[in-house]
N, C-alpha and C positions, 0 to 999 in steps of 0.2 A: 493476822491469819493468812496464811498461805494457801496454794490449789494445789492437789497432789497431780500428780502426773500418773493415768491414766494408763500410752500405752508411747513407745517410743521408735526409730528407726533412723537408723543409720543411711544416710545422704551421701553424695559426693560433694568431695569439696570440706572433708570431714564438717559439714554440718548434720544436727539432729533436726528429724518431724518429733516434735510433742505436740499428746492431745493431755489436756488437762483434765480435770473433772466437773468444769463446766461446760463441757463441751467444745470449748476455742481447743485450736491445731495453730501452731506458732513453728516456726525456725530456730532455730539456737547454734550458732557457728561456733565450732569450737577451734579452730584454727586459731585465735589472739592468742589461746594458751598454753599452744603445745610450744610455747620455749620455756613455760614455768616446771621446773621439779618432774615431779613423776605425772604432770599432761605430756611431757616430752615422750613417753610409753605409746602415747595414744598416735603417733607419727606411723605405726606400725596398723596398717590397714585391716590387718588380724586381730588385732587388739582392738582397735577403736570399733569395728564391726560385732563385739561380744558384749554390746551396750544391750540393757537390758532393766525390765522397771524393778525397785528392790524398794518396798513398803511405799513412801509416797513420792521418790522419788528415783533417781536413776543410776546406777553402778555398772562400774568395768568388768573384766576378768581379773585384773589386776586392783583390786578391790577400790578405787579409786570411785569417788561419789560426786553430785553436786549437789549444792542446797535449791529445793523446789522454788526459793524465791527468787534465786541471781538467775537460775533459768526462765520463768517468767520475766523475769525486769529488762534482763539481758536477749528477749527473743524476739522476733517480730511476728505478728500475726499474718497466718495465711491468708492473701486474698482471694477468695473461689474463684474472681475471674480467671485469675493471672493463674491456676492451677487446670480451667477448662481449657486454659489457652494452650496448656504445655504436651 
């Protein structure tokens, strides 16, 4: 079973903030994959910024998607300190 994803936002550094729906807020850097296929779309900061939540999980402008579980497996959990500190 998988966590849906909740609500999402566009980072610098093209990483994503995901909050899930147990309430954890996690990082998800998507920079490894913009040399793969059409992640290479996502290079264009107009594009990658029209990230957006679509049922449980998260989609492009460019209809591109990812599964809510390589996003959680693949992300690291926010530390509130290191978030007060920023």
């Amino acid at each position: 079973m998988y966590l849906a994803i909740v609500n999402v936002k566009p980072l610098k550094g093209f990483k994503l903030a995901l909050a899930f729906e147990n309430k954890e807020k996690r990082v998800f850097d998507v920079s490894p994959y913009l040399k793969m296929g059409k992640f290479a779309e996502l290079k264009d900061i107009s594009v990658f910024n029209t990230v957006k939540v679509k049922f449980d999980s998260i989609e492009w402008s460019n209809n591109l998607d990812l599964d809510p579980e390589v996003l959680y497996r693949k992300s690291v959990k926010v530390n509130k300190k290191a978030v007060k500190g920023s």
